[in-house]
Structure formats: structure tokens, C-alpha cells
N, C-alpha and C positions, 0 to 999 in steps of 0.2 A: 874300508878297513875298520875294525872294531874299535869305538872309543874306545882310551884310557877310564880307569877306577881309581888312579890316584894322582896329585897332581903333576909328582916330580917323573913320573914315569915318559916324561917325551925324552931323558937323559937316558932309558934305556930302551936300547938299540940292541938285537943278539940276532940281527938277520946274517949276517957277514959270517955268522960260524957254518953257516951252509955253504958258500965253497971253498971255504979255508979247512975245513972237517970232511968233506964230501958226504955233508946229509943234507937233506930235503929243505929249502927254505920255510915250508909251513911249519916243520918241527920247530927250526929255532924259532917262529914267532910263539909257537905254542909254549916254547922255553919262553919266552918276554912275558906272557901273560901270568904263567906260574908264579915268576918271581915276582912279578903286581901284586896279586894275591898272597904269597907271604909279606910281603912288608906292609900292604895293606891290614891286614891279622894284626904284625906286631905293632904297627903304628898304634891300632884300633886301643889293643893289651896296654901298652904303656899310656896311653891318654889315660885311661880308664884308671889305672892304677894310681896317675899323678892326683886325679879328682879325686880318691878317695882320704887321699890326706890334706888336711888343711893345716894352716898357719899359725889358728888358735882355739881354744876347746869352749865347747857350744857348752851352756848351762841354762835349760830350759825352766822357769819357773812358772808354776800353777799357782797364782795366788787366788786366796779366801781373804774374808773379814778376818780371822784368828789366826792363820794358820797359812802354809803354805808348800807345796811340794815343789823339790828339788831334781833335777835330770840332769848329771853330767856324763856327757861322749867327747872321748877321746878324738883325736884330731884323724882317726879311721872309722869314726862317727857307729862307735862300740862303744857303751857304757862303761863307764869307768868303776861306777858301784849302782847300784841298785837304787832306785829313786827311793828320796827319804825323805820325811815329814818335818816342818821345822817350825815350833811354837813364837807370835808373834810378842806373846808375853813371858816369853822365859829368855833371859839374855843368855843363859847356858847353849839353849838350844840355836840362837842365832850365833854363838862366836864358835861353835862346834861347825853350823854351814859353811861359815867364813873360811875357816882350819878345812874342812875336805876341799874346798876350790882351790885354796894355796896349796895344800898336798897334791893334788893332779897337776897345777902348774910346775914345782920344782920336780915330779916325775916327768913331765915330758919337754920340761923347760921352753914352756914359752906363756905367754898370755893368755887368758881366759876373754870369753865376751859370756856375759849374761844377758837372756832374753825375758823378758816380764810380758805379758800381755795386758794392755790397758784396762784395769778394770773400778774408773770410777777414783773416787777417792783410797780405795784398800788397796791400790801398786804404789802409790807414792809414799807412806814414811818407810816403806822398804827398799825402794827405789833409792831415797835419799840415805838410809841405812848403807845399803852396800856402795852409794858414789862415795861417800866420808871416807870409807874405809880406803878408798885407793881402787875400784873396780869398777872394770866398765861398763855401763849397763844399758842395755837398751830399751825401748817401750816398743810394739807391736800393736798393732793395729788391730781391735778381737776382729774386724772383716776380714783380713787376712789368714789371720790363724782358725779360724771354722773354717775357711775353704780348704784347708791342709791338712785337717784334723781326722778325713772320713774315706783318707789312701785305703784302710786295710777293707777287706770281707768281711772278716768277722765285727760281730754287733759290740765292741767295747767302748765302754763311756767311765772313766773314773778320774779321779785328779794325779794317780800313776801316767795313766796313758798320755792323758793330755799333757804333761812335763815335758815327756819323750819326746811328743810329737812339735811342743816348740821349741826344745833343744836341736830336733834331726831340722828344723822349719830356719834354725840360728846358718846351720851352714849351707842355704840357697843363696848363690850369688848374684841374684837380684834383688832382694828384700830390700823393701823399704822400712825402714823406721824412723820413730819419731823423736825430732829433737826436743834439748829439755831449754826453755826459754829462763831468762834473771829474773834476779831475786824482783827486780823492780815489775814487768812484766807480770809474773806470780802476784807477785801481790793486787796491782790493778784486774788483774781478770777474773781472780776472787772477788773484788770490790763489783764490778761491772755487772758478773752471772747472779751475785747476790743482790744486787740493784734490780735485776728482769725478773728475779726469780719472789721478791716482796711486792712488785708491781702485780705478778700473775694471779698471788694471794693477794693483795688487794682489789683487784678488777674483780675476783670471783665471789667476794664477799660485796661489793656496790651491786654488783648483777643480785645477790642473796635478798639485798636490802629492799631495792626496787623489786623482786617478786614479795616481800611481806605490805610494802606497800600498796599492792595492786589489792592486799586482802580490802586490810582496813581502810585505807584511804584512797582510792582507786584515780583521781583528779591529781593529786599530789604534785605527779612527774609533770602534767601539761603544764602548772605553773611555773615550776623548776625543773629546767631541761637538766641542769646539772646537777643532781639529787645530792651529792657530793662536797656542793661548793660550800661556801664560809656563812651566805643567807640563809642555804638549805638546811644547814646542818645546826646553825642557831635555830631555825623554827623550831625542828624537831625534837633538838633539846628543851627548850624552854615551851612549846605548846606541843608534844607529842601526838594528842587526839584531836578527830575534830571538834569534840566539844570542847576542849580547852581552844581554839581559836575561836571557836563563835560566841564562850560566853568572856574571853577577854576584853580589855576596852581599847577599840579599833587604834587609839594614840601608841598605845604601848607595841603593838605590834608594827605600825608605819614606822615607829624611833629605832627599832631594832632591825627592820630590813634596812631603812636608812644610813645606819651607823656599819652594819656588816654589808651592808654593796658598796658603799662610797658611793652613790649614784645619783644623791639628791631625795627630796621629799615628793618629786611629784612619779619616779619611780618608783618610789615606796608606796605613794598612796595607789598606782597602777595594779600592783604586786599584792598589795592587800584586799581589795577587791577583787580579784580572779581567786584569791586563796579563799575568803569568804564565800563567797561561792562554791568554789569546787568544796570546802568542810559540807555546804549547806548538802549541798548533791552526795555527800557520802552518810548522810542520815538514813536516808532513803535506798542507796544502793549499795550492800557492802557487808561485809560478814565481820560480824565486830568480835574477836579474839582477844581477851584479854592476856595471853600468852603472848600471844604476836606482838604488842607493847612493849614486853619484857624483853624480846627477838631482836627487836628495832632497836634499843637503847644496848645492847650488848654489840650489836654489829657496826654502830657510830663508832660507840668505844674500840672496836678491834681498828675501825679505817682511821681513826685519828692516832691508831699507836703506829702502825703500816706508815703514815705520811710522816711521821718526827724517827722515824727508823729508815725511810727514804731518804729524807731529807740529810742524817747523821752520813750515811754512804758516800751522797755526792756532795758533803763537805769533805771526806775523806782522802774521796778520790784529788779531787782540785791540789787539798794540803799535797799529795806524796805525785803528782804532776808540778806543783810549782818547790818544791823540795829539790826533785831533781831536773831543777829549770835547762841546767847541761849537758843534760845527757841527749844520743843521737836520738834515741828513742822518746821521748817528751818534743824532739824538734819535728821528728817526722809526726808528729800528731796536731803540731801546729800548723804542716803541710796541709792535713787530711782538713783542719778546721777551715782554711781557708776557702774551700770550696763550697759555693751556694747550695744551701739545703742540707748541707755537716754541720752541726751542733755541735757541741763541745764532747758532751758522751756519745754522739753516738762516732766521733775521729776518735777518741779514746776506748773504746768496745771495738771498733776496725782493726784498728791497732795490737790492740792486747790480744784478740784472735787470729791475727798473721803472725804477731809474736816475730821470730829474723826475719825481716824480707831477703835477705840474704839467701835465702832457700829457693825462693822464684827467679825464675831466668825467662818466664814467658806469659803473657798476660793469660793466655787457657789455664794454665798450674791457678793460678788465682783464682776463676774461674771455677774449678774444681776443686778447690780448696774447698770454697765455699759452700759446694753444692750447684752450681747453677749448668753444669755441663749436660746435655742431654743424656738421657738413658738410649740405649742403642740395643734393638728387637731384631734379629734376623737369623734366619736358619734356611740353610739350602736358597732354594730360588726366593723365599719368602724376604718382603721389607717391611717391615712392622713403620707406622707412619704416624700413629697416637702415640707419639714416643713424650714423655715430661723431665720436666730437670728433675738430676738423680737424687738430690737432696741427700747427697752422701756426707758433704763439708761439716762445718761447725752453725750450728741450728742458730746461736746466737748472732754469730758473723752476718748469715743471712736475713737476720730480725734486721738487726742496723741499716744491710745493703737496702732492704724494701723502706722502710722506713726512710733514707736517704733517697729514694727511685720516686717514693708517693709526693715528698718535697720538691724538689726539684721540677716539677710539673706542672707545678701551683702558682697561684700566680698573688700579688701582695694586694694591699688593701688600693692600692693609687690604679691597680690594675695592669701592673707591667709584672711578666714572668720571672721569677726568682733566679731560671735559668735558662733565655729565649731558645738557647741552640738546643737544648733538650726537649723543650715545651713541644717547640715544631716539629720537632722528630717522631712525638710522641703521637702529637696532632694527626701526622703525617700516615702514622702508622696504624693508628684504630681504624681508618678507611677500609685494611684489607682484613686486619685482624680484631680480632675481641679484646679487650682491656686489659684484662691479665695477662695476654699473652705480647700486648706491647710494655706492659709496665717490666716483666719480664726481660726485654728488649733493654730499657732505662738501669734496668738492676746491672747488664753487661757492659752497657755504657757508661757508665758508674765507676765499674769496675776496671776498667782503663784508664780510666782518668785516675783511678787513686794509683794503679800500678805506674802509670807515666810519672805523678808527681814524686813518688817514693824512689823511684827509678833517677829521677834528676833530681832529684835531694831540690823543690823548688816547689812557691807558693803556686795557686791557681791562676793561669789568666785564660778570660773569657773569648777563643779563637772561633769563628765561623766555620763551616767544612768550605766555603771559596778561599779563605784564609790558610788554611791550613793546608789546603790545595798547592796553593803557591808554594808556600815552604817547603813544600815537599819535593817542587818541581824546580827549587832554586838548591837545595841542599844536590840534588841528583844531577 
């Protein structure tokens, strides 16, 4: 017998009109399938018709640095007016956007959503414009909105189109968006990106420093591995050349590594002899630039303002951490510290990039947050097998996770592991695999750990997998 096409169709039966009527029983089956296929039709009609209306009107916005377009569609996902431009420095022009979204809300009486696509610092004092005023606004992911932006045929790109296309993108009933984290959150993750983001220009001017030193003084760095440090950075101040260290008098220079290492006089006098030397040896081999002097004395100065602009941050941070000592958020970061190889910034930089944990229900979301979830290659029979983490999350989050993955591994000065049950895992794991791809391994183990302790609102304790084995087999 022919399957059914819809589901309720087993409740109709029209065989029984064949010898109640005296006609053919295939007729009336062929009556059953008819009427299948009508109600099938109008089921199909009316679904279709319920989707086209929604519950509240989509308000796509294209934002610019200056400037920004507006898209509102009616809740039959038909423009309401014509996208319009709206200047970020004329408040005329911003309480006239405001006045058209209230005008299509009491025209069709109901709620508006407004869609923003993340772009950087320029969605947010608009973002925060339109949440003051009473509206609800969402952020969008731009990964998302590019992949939804290039439906039509024809070749259009302008800040019209793309309005349209995140207002009609507001009502997919899957979308994700992004939430907006407290004022307290905000501000630490300012403080944090701005902490990574002075460290980057600092490291790339020490790299700057050490290539002018390779000119002029090429010995330099094998005396002071730390070109950077408090010793290094008095020589170069006060004997910049080699000849100013070889015609100094050898006391004055031992008194001043001595005072700036804290290390004693017979370090100093170590330190001064290897430097006399390598000056002696830069006579001889070396391209003497008297420009390059000038270079060197300009690039001390930018890394000694770089470390007191460091430094001001992560007293910043600390003060508005022990400010709000009460809050959940300042507790779960006391979680995150407790765990070997968490620092104090780098449980505070975790933190302020997960922003609610509330949001995660499963340690993968985390995972993916981050970045760390593999990228996935396949088409047809094909399995792609050089597949890498997708490195889609938060670039910084993932700093901190490596950073916390390369500790943890390590082991302290007495020579016991900072975190044994990771160390061996890791040990364990370079045998099959290459180093990155176990440290990698550490970064996801990491990341359990910080999801479990957020998870149990509870400090770290150091469990075995035979330990945690049991518990597992006593809890089940």
C-alpha cells in the first residue's frame, strides 16, 4: 500500500465508500490520497504564511566610524521605509532614528530588536546610545553576517544593502548573538587588552633595540642576555659606546653593575670583564653609526615609558579587583588563581574573556569560545586530516590559555612539577605527538579544569585520573 505524505492521514480511511456507494474500492483510496494532498497544500500555505510574520520588527544597522545606516522590516520582513543614513555627530540625526523605530513600533504595536554587527570599537557608543534609551539591541558576530550578506546574484556591496541584509539576517531563528557583559567586566578587559596590547609594543621595540645593537656593539647581548634588565639598561645609559666603557675607570663600572644587580662585587667584577672584552672586540668588528647612538638612546627611553605604563595598568587592575572584593565575578577569578600555573592576570584576562559563564552549559562551548576546537575539511567521500584549531574564539583568551598550558608543564627550581598530573600527561603525550600538538592537548586540559571549577563555584584541588577514577565509580 502506498505510504502516507502527512502525518495525521492514518485518521483517514474513505475505503468503506466503495460498498456503502457501490463504486470501486481503488476509487475511494484514490479519494484518500486526494484529500492528503489538499491538506497537505494547505498545511504547507498556512506554515509558510505563520513564518512570514514575526513578533517584533528587525532594525538592521550598518555601522561606520561617523556615520551609520539604518534598515527597518516590518514584522512581514518588508521595509518599513527606505534605509537612511544617521550622523554620529549630530544628535538631531540620532533622536530622529530613535522617533522612526518608535513610529513602526506604535504602527504595528509591538517591540522592535535592533541588530548591530560588531565592528571594533565604532558599534559600541551606539550600542550604548540606543540600550540608555529603552531599546533592545543586539551585537552580531561580522562571521556571521558575511556569510548571509552574498544570498542575491547580482554583484551589490554598499552600506544600504548590507543594513537590509542584517535586519532580514535579525529574523533567523537561530541566530546567535552576543551578550553585553558589567560595567565591572568592561572595564577589566579594557585594562587587560590594553596590558597585551603595550607589552606587544614593548617586545617589538627590545627586538628594535637589540638589531641596533648587533650594529654598533655586536658582544653586547652575550654579556646581557636580558638587554632590557636594570644592569643592562644603566650601562647603556651611562657608557652608551664601546669606547666610553674601555676608557672608563674599570671601579666605576664594577660599583654600578654591583648596585643595579644586587648581586655582589664579585658578579660585578665577572660582568665587567666579559663587557671589556666584548667593547674590546667591537673595535675591530662593527659598523660604528653615529646615528645608531641616537636610535639606542631614543628606544631605552620609549621601553622605560612602556614598563611605568605597564606597570600603572596592573596596579589598576588589582585596585578595581580588590574594590569589588564581593562581587561573584572577582570570586570566580580567585577560583581561576588558585590553579598551578594561573597567575593573578592571567585568572583575571580568563575571566574577563568569558565575561557570564553563565552562557556555557558544556566544556566544548569553551572550547570554542576560545578558539581551540578543530577546524573540520570534508566534502563528498573526502576527509581532510591536517585539520588545526580554528582559532575563531578570543585571540587574547587563547594568549592566557597557552600561556597557562606552557606553565603548568614546568617544573620549579627544587625540581618537582608545578602541576605533576599535567606534567605526565604532557610527558606522556610527546612520545606519539610533536610538542605543539601536545601543548595543545594541555591548552584543552586547562580548559576543563577552569570550566569544572566555575562550574562548582570552588578552589582547585590537585586529583590523580586513578583518583578521580574512583569518584567517579563511587558517585555512579
Amino acid at each position: 500500500m502506498k505510504k502516507s505524505i502527512i502525518p495525521f492521514s492514518k485518521n483517514l480511511r474513505f475505503s468503506w465508500l466503495g460498498p456503502v456507494f457501490g463504486i470501486p474500492v481503488s476509487h475511494a483510496r484514490m479519494f484518500t490520497y486526494q484529500i492528503e494532498w489538499i491538506l497537505l497544500f494547505i498545511t504547507t500555505k498556512v506554515k509558510g504564511v505563520l513564518t512570514m510574520f514575526h513578533d517584533y520588527i528587525s532594525v538592521g544597522v550598518d555601522v561606520a566610524a561617523d556615520f551609520s545606516w539604518f534598515s527597518i522590516l516590518s514584522p512581514d520582513e518588508k521595509e518599513f521605509r527606505k534605509p537612511f543614513k544617521v550622523d554620529h555627530n549630530n544628535a538631531d540625526s540620532l533622536r530622529n532614528a530613535v522617533l522612526t523605530i518608535k513610529k513602526a513600533e506604535e504602527q504595528y504595536s509591538m517591540k522592535s530588536k535592533t541588530f548591530l554587527e560588531s565592528t571594533g570599537i565604532y558599534h559600541f557608543p551606539l550600542f550604548c546610545y540606543l540600550k540608555d534609551l529603552g531599546l533592545e539591541v543586539c551585537v552580531i558576530n561580522p562571521l556571521i553576517t558575511h556569510s548571509n550578506k552574498n544570498v542575491g546574484i547580482r554583484k551589490v556591496k554598499n552600506d544600504r544593502y548590507d543594513a537590509k541584509c542584517i535586519a532580514v539576517l535579525g529574523y533567523s531563528p537561530d541566530l546567535k548573538v552576543s551578550s553585553t557583559p558589567d560595567d565591572l567586566i568592561l572595564n577589566l578587559r579594557c585594562l587587560c587588552r590594553e596590558y597585551y596590547n603595550l607589552v606587544d609594543h614593548r617586545s617589538a621595540y627590545v627586538n628594535k633595540l637589540k638589531a641596533q645593537l648587533r650594529i654598533v656593539f655586536p658582544g653586547f647581548s652575550k654579556v646581557f642576555s636580558n638587554v632590557t634588565g636594570t644592569t643592562s639598561i644603566a650601562i647603556l645609559k651611562k657608557f652608551p659606546t664601546p669606547e666610553d666603557i674601555i676608557a672608563a675607570r674599570p671601579n666605576e663600572i664594577i660599583d654600578l653593575i654591583a648596585i643595579s644587580s644586587r648581586k655582589g662585587l664579585k658578579y660585578a667584577r665577572t660582568k665587567y670583564n666579559l663587557l671589556s672584552a666584548a667593547a674590546a672586540n667591537a673595535l675591530n668588528f662593527r659598523y660604528n653609526l653615529p646615528a645608531v647612538y641616537d636610535i639606542l638612546e631614543m628606544y631605552i627611553g620609549l621601553i622605560e615609558v612602556f614598563d611605568k605604563r605597564i606597570d600603572s595598568i596592573l596596579t589598576k587592575i588589582r585596585e578595581f579587583v580588590q574594590e569589588n572584593s564581593t562581587e561573584d565575578f572577582v570570586r570566580q577569578i580567585q577560583y581561576l588563581d588558585s590553579i598551578p600555573g594561573v597567575g593573578f592576570l592571567s585568572a583575571v584576562t580568563l575571566m574577563c574573556e568569558i565575561g557570564n559563564f553563565a552562557a556555557f552549559t558544556k566544556p566544548k562551548q569553551l572550547f570554542a569560545y576560545f578558539g581551540l576546537d578543530p577546524s573540520v575539511n570534508e566534502s563528498g567521500k573526502f576527509r581532510g586530516t591536517n585539520n588545526k584549531m580554528s582559532k575563531r574564539g578570543t585571540r587574547i583568551g587563547r594568549r592566557a590559555l597557552y600561556a597557562v598550558a606552557l606553565a603548568s608543564v614546568r617544573k620549579k627550581r627544587n625540581g618537582a612539577a608545578i602541576n605533576p598530573v599535567l606534567y605526565e600527561y604532557y610527558q606522556d603525550k610527546k612520545k606519539s605527538k610533536p610538542k605543539k600538538v601536545a601543548l595543545g592537548a594541555i591548552m584543552h586540559k586547562v580548559c576543563n579544569i577552569v570550566f569544572a571549577l566555575l562550574r562548582d563555584n570552588k578552589n582547585f584541588e590537585l586529583i590523580t585520573p586513578s583518583q578521580h577514577k574512583l569518584q567517579f565509580q563511587q558517585a555512579a
